[in-house]
N, C-alpha and C positions, 0 to 999 in steps of 0.2 A: 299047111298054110304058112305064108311067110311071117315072121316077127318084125318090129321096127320100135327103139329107141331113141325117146326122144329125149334131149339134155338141153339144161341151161332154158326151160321153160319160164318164160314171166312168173312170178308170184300172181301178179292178178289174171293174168292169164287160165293158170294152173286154179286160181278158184274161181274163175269163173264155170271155168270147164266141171268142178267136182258140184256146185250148185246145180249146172243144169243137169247131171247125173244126177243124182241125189232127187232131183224136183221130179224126176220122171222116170226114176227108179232102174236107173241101170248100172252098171259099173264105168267106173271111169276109162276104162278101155273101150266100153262097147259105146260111150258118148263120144270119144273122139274120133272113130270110124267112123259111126253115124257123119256128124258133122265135115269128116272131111267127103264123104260118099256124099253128101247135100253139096258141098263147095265144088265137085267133078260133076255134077250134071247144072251145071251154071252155063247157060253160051260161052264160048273165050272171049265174044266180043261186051259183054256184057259191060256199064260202065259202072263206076266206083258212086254215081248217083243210084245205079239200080241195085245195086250190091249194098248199097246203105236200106235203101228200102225193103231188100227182103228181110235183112238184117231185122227191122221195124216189126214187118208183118212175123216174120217168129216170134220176135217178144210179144207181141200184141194175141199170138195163137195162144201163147205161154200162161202169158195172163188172163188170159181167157178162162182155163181151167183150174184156174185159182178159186178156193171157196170164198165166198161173200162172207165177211164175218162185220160188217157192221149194217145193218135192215134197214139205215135212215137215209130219209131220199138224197140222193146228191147237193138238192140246193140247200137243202140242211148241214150237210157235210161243210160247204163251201162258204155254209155265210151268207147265204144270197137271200132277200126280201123275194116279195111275190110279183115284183115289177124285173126281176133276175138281175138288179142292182146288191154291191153287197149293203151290208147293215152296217 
């Protein structure tokens, strides 16, 4: 199989990349194949609107599988009376 070198990566870039390995338990090589294998089955025509938006819907898959670590209802989280104004 071929090799590929990548240099001169962003700093937030390059931790972006090692979080969402890390989050879903792979190595940082097999998160950036993944990710570029998700970026080639994209249409070409695709626009930089829908490309934000998938973008959204991964993070939102992402977070999805995040444990719940506070049991208190949202409107308690938020502040909000029983009329969903806050207080």
């Amino acid at each position: 199989m071929p090799n590929l070198t990548l240099r001169d990566v962003p700093a937030d870039l390059h931790l972006w990349l090692k979080q969402q390995a890390q989050a879903d338990r792979r190595s940082l090589n097999q998160e950036v194949i993944l990710q570029l294998d998700a970026l080639r089955s994209l249409p070409a025509s695709q626009s930089d609107a829908d490309l934000e938006l998938a973008r959204i819907r991964a993070i939102a898959a992402h977070a999805a599988r995040l444990p719940v670590l506070d049991e208190r209802p949202e409107a308690e989280i938020l502040g909000l009376g029983a009329d969903g104004l806050p207080r």
